[in-house]
C-alpha positions in Angstrom: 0.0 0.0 0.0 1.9 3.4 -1.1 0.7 6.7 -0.1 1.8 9.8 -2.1 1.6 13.7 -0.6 2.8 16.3 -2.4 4.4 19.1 -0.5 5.5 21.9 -2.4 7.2 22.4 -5.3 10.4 24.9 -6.1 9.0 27.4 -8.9 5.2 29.0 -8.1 2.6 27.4 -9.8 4.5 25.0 -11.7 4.1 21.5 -9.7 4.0 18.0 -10.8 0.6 16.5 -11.0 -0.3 14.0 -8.3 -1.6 11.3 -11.9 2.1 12.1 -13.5 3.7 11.0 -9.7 1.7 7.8 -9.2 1.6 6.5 -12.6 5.9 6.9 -11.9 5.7 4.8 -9.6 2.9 2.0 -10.5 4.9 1.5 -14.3 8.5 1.7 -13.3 10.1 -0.5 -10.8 13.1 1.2 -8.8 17.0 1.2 -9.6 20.0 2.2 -7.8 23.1 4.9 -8.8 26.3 2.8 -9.4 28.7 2.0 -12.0 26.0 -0.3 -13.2 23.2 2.3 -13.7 22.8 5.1 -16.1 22.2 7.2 -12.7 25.7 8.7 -10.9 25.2 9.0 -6.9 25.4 7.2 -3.7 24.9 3.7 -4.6 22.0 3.5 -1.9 20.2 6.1 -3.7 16.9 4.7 -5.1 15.5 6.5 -8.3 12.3 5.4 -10.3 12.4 6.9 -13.9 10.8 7.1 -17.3 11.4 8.8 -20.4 10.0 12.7 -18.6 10.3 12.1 -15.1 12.7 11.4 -12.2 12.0 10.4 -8.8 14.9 10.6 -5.7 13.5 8.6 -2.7 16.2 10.4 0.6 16.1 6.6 2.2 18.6 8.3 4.5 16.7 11.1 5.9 15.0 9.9 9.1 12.1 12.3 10.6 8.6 12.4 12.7 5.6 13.0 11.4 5.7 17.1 10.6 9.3 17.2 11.1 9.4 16.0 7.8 7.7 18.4 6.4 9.3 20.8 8.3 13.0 19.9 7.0 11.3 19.8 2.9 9.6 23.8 3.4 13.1 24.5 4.6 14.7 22.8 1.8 12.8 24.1 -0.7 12.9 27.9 0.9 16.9 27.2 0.2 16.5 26.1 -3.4 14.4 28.9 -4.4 16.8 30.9 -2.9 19.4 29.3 -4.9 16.9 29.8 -8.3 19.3 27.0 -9.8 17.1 24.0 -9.5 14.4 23.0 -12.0 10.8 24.9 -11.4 9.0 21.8 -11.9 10.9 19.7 -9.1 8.5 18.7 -6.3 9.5 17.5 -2.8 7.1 14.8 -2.2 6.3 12.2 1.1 5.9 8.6 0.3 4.3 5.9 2.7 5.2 2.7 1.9 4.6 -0.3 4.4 3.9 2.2 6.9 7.3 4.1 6.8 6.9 7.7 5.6 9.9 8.7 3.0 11.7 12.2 1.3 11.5 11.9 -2.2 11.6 14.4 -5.0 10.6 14.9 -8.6 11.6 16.4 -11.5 11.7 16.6 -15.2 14.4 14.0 -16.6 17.4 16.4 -17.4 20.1 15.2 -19.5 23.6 15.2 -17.0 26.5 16.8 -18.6 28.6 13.8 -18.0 26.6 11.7 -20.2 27.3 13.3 -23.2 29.0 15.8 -23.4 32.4 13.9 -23.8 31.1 13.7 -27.5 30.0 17.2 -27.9 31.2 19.7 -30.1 33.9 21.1 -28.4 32.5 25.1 -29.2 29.3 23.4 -27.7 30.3 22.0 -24.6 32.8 25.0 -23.8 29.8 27.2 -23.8 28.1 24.8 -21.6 30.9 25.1 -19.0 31.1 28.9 -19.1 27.7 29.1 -18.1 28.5 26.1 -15.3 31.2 28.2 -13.9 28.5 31.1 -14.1 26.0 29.3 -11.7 28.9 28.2 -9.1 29.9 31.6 -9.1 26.9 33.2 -8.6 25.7 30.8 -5.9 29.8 31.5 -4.5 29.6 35.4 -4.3 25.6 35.8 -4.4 23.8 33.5 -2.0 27.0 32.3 0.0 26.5 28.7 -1.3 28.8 26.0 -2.7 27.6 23.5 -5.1 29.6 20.3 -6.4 31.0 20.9 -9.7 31.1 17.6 -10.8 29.2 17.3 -14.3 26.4 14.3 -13.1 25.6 17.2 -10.8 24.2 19.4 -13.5 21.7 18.7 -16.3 20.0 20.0 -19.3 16.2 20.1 -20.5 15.2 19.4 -24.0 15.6 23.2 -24.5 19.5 23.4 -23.6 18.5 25.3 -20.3 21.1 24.1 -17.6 20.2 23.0 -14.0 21.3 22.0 -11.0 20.3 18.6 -10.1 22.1 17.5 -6.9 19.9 18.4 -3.8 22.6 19.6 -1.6 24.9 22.5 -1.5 27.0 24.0 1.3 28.0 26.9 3.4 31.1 28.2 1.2 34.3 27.2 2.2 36.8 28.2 -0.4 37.4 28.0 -4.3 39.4 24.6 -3.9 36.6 22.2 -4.8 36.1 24.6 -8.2 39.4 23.7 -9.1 39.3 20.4 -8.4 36.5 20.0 -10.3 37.7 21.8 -13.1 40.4 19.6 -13.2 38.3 16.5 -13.3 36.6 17.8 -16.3 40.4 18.1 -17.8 40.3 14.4 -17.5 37.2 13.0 -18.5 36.4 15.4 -21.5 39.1 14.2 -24.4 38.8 17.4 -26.3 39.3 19.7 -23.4 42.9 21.2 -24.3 45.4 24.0 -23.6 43.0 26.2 -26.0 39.7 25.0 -23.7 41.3 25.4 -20.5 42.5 28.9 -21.7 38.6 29.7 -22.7 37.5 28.3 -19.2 40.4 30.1 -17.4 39.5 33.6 -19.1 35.8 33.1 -18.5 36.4 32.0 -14.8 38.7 35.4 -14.6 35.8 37.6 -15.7 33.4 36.0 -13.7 35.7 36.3 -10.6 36.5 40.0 -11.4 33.0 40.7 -11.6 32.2 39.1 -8.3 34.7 40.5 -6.3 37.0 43.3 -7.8 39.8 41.8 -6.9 42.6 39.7 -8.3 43.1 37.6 -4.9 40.6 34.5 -6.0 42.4 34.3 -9.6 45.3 33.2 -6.9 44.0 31.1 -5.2 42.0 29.1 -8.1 45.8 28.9 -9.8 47.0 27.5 -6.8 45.0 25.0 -6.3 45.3 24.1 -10.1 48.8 23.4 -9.8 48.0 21.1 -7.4 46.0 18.6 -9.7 46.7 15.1 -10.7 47.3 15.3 -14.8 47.7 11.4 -16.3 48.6 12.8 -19.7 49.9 16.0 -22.0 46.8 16.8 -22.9 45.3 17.1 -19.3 48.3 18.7 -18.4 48.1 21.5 -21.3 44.6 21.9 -20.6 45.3 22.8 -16.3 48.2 24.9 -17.3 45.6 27.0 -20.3 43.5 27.9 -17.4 46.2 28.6 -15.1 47.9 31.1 -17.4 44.5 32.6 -18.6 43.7 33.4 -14.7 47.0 34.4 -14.1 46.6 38.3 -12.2 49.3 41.6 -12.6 51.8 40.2 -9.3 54.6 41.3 -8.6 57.4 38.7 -8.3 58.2 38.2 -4.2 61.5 38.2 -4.7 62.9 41.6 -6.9 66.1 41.3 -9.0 68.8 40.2 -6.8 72.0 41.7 -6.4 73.6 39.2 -4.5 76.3 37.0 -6.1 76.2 34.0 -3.9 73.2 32.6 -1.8 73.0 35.0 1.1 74.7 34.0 4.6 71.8 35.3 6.3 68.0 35.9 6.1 66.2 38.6 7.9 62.4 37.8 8.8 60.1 40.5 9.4 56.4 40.7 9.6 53.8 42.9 10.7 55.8 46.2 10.7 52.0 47.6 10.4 53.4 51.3 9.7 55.7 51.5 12.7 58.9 53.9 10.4 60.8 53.9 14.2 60.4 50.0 14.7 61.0 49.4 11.2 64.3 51.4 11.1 66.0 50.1 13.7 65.1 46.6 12.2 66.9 48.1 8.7 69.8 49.5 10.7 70.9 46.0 12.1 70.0 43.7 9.4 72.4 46.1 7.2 75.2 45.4 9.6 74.9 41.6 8.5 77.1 41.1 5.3 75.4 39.2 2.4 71.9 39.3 4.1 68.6 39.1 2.0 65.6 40.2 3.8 62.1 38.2 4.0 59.0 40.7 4.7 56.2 38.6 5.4 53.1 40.8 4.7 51.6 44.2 7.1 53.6 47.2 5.6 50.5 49.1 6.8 47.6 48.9 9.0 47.4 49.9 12.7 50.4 52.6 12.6 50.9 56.1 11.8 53.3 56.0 8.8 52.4 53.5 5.9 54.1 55.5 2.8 57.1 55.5 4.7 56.9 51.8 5.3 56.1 51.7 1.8 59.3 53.5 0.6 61.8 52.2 2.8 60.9 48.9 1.7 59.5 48.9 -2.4 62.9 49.8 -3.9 65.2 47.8 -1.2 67.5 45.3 -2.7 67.8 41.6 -2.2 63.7 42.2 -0.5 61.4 39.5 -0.5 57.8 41.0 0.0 54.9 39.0 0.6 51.5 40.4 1.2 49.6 40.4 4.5 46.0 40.9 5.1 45.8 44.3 5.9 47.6 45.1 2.6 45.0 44.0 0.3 42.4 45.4 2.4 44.2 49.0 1.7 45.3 48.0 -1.3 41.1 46.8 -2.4 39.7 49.8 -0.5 38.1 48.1 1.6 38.1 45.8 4.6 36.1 42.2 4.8 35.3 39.7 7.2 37.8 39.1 10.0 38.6 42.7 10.8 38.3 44.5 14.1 36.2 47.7 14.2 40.0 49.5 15.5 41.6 47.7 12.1 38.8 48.9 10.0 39.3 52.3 11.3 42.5 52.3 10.7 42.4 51.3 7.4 39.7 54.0 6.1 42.5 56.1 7.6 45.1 54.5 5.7 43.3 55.2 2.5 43.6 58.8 2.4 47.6 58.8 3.2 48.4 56.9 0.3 48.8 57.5 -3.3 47.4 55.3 -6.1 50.5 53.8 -7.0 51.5 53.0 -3.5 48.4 50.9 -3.4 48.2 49.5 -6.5 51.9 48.3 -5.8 50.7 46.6 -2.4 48.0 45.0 -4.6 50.6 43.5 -7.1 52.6 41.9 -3.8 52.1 38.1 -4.2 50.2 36.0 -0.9 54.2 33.6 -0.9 57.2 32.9 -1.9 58.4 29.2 -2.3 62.2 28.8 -2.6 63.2 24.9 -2.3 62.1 23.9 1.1 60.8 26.9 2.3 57.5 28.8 2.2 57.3 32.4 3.4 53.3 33.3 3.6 51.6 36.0 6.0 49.2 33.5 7.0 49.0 29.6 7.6 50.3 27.3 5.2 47.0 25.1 5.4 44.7 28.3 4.6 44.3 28.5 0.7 43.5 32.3 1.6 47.0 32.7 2.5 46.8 35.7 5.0 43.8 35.3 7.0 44.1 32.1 9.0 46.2 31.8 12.0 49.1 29.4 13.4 48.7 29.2 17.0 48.1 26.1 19.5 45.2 25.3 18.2 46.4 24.7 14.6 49.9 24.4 14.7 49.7 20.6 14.3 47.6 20.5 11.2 49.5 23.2 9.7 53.1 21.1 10.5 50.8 18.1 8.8 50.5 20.0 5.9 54.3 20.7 5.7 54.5 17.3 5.7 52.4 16.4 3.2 53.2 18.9 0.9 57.3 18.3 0.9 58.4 22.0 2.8 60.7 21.6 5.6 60.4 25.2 6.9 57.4 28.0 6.8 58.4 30.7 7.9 54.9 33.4 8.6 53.2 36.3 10.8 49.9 37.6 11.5 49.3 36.6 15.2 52.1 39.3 16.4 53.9 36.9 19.1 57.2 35.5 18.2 57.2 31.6 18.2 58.1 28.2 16.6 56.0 24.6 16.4 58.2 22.0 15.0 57.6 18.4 13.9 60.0 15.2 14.8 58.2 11.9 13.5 55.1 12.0 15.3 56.1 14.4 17.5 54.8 18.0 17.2 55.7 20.7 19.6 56.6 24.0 20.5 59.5 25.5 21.7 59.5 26.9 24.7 59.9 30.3 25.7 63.1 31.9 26.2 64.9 30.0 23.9 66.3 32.5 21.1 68.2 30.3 18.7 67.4 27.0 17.5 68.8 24.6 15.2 67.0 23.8 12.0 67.9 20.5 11.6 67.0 19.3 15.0 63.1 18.8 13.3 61.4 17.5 10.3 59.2 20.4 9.8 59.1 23.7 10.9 56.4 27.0 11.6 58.9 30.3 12.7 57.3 33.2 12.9 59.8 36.0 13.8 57.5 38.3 15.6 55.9 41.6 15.3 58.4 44.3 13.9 55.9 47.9 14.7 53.3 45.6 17.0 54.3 43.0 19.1 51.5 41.3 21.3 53.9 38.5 23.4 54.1 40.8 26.4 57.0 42.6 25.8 57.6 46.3 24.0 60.1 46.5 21.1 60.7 45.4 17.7 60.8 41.9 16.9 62.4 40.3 14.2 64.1 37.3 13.2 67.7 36.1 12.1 68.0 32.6 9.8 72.1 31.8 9.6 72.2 30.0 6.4 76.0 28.4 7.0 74.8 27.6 10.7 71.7 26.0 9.3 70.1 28.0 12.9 67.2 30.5 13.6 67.5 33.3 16.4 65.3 35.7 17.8 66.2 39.4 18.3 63.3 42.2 20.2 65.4 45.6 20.3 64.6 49.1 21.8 63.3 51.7 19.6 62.1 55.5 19.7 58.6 54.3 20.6 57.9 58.0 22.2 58.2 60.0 18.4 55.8 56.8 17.3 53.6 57.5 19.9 53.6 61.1 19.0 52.8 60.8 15.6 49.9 58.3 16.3 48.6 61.4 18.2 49.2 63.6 15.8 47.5 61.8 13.0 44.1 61.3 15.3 44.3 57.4 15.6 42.5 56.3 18.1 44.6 56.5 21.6 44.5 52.8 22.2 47.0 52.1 19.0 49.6 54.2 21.4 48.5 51.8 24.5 49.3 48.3 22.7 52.6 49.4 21.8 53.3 50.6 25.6 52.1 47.2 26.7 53.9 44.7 23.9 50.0 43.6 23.8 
């Protein structure tokens, strides 16, 4: 004895009759997903189709009487939020031997990944551009992440695209685009270096569009690089659409002048505008013959004096310069999630003391360097943002995992202000203690350094911090000096930044 009641449907006025539903179900016997089927998805998930409809029975969603209905209002109230689903699909209950079950309808749509491996390749490009549209407008728009894979989306008799999967998810990063973009570099034999290069340039606009701002372009060519390709032409096609994203960066590391690899490296981070701090960090790293000098991200941001950050450091020789978080939020005019309402202010400020070109240069900065087995990135190594997550206890673990898994031996970072190391011995991870200023970089597998706080510190103490790597000595030392913190304080004053600024730096908090 079956039972049908029909919910609600996701467009207005556009349901499924109840006669098209049961005569599904009386004419057609079920089938599952699988390898087998002509169906991709779980292999538990149990479909009943003809030749114009589909129906999805949710075997695994398990509710009351009411609840149920509950949960499908909700879930529809997210789809037409979406707008990406078919009009026509229509969440339905089903009571079969007495157990109620979640099933929806829809028109049969044709999934991309049956046939458009033999599609004109002008045909199934354009197909893909307007793929990438809907992920990015569901991205940026409503805050939603689909699955890219091509079973997921489908097309009516008209060409009209859909999304078919029921689920999506709270957006977590571009990673899974890429991945999936990737996939379809595999499984689609004509996709080549000229298709990737279409999809790449299309995924750029869309991106640009979005956002304003060249940061995701990163991040998508990131985590291309990182995809398996098993031939040349897979290969061609990741690298089209890695080139075609490609943004206007700045190299990290500007034309050398040093003949030899340098004796020493000088880390710095989160100068944040401090001219005093950072000055006295200049004058001693100069006294060091043959040193090259890491800046890893903050020029600006908190302090009173970001164009003379900006100078001392954009013409510098043998100058690595990373970018931090609170340079592309001066550099994009604006500040986004994660920001204090004191950083925000101070970044408004920050706006009006610099020129165009001293922002459009901290926009051309590039989120890391690599060089061998080292990674120098404002961030955490793990965060495919590059400057806004942080290494702490809490992480430091998983980010020395991801060393691990990823082949660098050092990472070398800012953003949390407090000198400190986490290192990684077998399967022992661990932190350094405290009052221990040089270490040896060969006593771990893996290691996190971050030098300190040049123009903020927040361990406790007042000063500059800074950071000395001895290349010969394979070692790592910690340095806090004195500086003229009063004329700091004084201009912090005199610029009208908020009194409390003045307070962290008396404090080292």
């Amino acid at each position: 004895m079956r039972n049908l009641q029909i919910v609600q449907t996701v467009g207005s006025g556009v349901a499924l009759t109840r006669s098209r539903i049961e005569a599904l179900l009386a004419n057609h016997d079920p089938q599952y997903t699988g390898q087998e089927s002509e169906f991709t998805g779980r292999p538990t998930t149990e479909l009943v189709a003809d030749e114009s409809l589909v129906l999805k029975k949710r075997t695994e969603l398990r509710y009351q009487p009411g609840d149920d209905e509950r949960w499908i209002h909700r879930t529809v109230a997210a789809e037409q939020e979406l707008g990406l689903h078919h009009p026509e699909k229509t969440w339905v209950i089903l009571t079969e031997d007495q157990q109620r079950i979640i099933a929806n309808v829809t028109p049969r749509l044709q999934p991309l990944d049956q046939w458009i491996e033999d599609a004109d390749p002008d045909v199934g490009l354009e197909v893909l551009e307007r793929l990438l549209h809907m992920y990015i407008h569901a991205f940026f728009d409503k805050e939603r992440q689909l699955d890219p894979g091509l079973s997921n989306f489908g097309t009516d008799a008209t060409g009209t695209l859909y999304y078919i999967d029921d689920e999506s998810s709270p957006t977590r990063g571009l990673g899974s685009l890429a991945a999936g973009m990737a996939t379809w570099f595999r499984q689609i034999p004509w996709a080549d270096a000229t298709g990737g290069r279409r999809l790449g340039t299309h995924l750029r606009g869309l991106l640009l569009k979005a956002l304003d701002d060249p940061h995701p372009m990163i991040m998508v060519q990131d985590q291309l690089r990182a995809q398996f390709a098993a031939d040349s032409r897979q290969a061609a096609a990741i690298k089209g659409a890695i080139d075609a994203l490609a943004p206007k960066v700045a190299p990290a590391r500007p034309k050398r002048t040093l003949t030899e690899p340098p004796r020493y490296i000088a880390l710095i981070a989160d100068i944040h505008a401090n001219i005093q701090a950072l000055d006295q960090v200049l004058a001693y790293v100069d006294t060091l013959p043959g040193a090259e000098l890491w800046v890893l991200g903050d020029i600006v941001g908190y302090g009173p004096d970001p164009g003379a950050c900006i100078e001392r450091l954009r013409d510098r020789p043998n100058t690595v310069i990373i970018k931090g978080n609170h340079d592309h939020a001066v550099a994009l005019g604006r500040a986004g999630r994660g920001f204090s309402p004191l950083a925000r202010q101070v970044i408004e400020w920050t706006l009006d003391q610099l020129s165009t070109e001293e922002r459009d240069w901290l926009m051309t900065l590039s989120p890391k360097h690599e060089a061998g087995d080292w990674l120098a990135i404002h961030g955490a190594p793990q965060d495919p943002n590059y400057f806004n997550a942080y290494v702490y206890h809490m992480t430091y673990a998983d980010n020395l995992a991801y060393l691990a898994r990823h082949g660098i031996r050092w990472c070398v970072h800012g953003h949390t202000h407090i000198a400190s190391a986490y290192y990684r011995c077998g399967d022992t991870y661990s932190q350094i203690p405290s009052g221990q200023p040089r270490q040896l970089l060969d006593s771990a597998d893996n290691w996190l350094i971050n030098p300190g706080s040049v123009g903020q510190p927040r361990g406790g103490t007042p000063g500059c911090e800074f950071a000395i790597i001895d290349c010969a000595a394979r070692a790592v030392e910690w340095i806090r000096l004195d500086y003229d913190m009063d004329a700091t304080i004084r201009a912090i004053h005199q610029a009208g930044l908020p009194p409390r600024l003045s307070e962290r730096l008396q404090r080292g908090r």
